[in-house]
N, C-alpha and C positions, 0 to 999 in steps of 0.2 A: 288271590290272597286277600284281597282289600273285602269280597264277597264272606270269604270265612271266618274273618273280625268282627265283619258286621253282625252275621249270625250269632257269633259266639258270645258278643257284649248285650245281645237282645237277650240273648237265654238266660245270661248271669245278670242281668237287669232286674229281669221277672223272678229270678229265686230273692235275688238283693230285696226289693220292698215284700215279697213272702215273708222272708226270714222278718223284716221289720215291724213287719204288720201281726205277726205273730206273735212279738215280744209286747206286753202291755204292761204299762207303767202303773207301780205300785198292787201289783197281784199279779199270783202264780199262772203257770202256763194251763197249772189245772181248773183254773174258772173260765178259761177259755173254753174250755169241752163242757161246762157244765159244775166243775166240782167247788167247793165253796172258797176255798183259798184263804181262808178264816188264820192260818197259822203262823203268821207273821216273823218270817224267816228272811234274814236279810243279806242272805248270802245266796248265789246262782248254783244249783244243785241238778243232778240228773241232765233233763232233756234241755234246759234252761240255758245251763253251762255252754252245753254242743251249741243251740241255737245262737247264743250269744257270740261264742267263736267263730262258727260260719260264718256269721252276718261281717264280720271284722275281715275274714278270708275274703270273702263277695266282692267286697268294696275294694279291696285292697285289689284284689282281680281286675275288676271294674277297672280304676285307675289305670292301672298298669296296661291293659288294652286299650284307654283311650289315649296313652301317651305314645303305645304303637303306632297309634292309626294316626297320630297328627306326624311322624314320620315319614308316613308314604303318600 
């Protein structure tokens, strides 16, 4: 058991800083790829939205597996 927490919080670690590293402060997700992000919208829209709520699921996961594992 204590083997497939461990695996399991490594995995959700590595997507946790993805998902964080992906979100960049003050411009769109599409100047990350290239695009100009020139449009100055100040609301989470599309991919941004999803990204921003994973990253909140992740951590909250995260948690919640290491408050397992100090259980056992």
């Amino acid at each position: 058991m204590e083997k497939v927490l461990t695996i399991v919080q490594i995995l959700i670690s590595v997507f946790l800083v993805a998902s964080i590293l992906l979100q960049q402060k003050g411009s769109g997700l599409g100047s990350t790829f290239g695009g100009d992000g020139g449009t100055g919208y100040s609301t989470r829209r599309g991919i941004e939205k999803v990204l921003f709520c994973s990253t909140i699921i992740l951590a909250l996961a995260f948690l919640a597996i290491a408050l397992v594992r100090i259980r056992f």
